[in-house]
C-alpha positions as CSV (number, residue, x, y, z in Angstrom):
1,X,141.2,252.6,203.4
2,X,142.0,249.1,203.4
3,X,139.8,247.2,200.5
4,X,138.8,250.1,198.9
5,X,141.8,250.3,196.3
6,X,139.4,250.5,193.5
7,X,141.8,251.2,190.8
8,X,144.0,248.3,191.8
9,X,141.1,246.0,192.1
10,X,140.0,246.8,188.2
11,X,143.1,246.6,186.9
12,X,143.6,242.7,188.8
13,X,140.0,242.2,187.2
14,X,140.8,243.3,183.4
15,X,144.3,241.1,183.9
16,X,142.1,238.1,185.0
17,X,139.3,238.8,182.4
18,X,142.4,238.6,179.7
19,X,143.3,235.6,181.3
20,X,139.8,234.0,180.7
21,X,140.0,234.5,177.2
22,X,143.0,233.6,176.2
23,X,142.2,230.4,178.0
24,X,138.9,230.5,176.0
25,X,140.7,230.7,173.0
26,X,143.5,227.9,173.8
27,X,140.5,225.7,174.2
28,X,138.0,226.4,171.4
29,X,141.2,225.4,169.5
30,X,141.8,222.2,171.2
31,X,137.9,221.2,170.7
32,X,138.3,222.2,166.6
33,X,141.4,219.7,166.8
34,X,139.7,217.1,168.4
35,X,136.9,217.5,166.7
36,X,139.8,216.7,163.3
37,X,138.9,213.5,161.6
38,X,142.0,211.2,160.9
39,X,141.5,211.8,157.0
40,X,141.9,215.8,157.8
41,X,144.7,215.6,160.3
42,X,146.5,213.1,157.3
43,X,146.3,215.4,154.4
44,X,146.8,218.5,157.1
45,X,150.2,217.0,158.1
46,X,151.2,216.1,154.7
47,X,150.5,219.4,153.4
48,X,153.3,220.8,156.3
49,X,155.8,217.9,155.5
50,X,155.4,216.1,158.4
51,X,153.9,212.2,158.2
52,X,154.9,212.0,154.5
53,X,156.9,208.6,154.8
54,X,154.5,207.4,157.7
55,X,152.0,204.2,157.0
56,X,148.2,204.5,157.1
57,X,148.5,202.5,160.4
58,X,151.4,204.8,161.7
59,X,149.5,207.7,161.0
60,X,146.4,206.5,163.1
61,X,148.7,205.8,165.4
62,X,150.5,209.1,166.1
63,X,146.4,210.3,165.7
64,X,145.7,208.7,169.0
65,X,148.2,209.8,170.8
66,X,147.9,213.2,170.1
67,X,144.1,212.9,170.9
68,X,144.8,211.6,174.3
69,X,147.6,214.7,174.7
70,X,144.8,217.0,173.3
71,X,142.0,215.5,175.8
72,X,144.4,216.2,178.7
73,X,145.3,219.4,177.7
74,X,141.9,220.1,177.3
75,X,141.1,219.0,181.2
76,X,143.7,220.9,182.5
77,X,142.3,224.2,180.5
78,X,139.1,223.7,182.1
79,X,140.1,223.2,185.5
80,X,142.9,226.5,185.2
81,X,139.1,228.1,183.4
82,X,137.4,227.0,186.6
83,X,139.7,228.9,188.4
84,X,140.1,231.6,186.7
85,X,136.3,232.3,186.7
86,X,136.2,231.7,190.3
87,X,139.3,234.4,190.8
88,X,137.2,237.2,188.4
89,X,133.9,236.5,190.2
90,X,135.4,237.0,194.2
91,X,137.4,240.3,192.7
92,X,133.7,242.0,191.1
93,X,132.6,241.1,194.7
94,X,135.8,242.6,195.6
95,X,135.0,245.6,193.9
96,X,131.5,246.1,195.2
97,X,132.1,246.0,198.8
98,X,135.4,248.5,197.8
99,X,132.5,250.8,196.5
100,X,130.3,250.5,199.1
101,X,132.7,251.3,201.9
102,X,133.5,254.5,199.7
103,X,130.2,255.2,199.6
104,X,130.3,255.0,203.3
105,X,133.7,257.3,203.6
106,X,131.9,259.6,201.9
107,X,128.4,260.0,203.1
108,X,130.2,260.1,206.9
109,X,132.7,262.4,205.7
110,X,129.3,264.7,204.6
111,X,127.3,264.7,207.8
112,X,130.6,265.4,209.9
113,X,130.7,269.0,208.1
């Protein structure tokens, strides 16, 4: 019976499926703020309160630096995606060979009756 815990192996597979698209979603936002102009990201953090006694320069300062955060962020979501894809992908493999040996169990179970 070892390998064929089919229930346990879907449940691991809907976890990492979750997984995948919360991490889709943590980057698609990452990309939309990257993708922010300087202008936008100004009148965006003045509209919160932040960067309200902040220089033009200062601003396109703290704009950089966040890009840079936001670009690294953005590799590490992709590589932890990678991952991920490659964990979801060996557990539907996972899954089929746990069928097949049921399959197996059972046909043998069959012809010994």
């Amino acid at each position: 019976m070892l390998g064929t815990d089919i229930r346990g192996i879907m449940a691991e597979e809907e976890e990492v499926q979750r997984r995948q698209e919360a991490l889709q979603s943590l980057m698609s936002m990452r990309e939309r703020l990257l993708r922010e102009s300087l202008e936008a990201r100004i009148k965006r953090a003045r509209g919160t309160g932040d960067w309200t006694n902040l220089s033009p320069a200062e601003c396109a300062s703290i704009y950089k630096e966040e890009r840079v955060h936001l670009r690294a962020q953005l590799e590490r979501l992709k590589a932890e995606r990678d991952r991920t894809r490659g964990k979801l992908s060996a557990l539907k493999r996972a899954k089929v060979r746990a069928q097949r040996i049921r399959a197996a169990e059972a046909a043998s179970g069959k012809k010994r009756k």
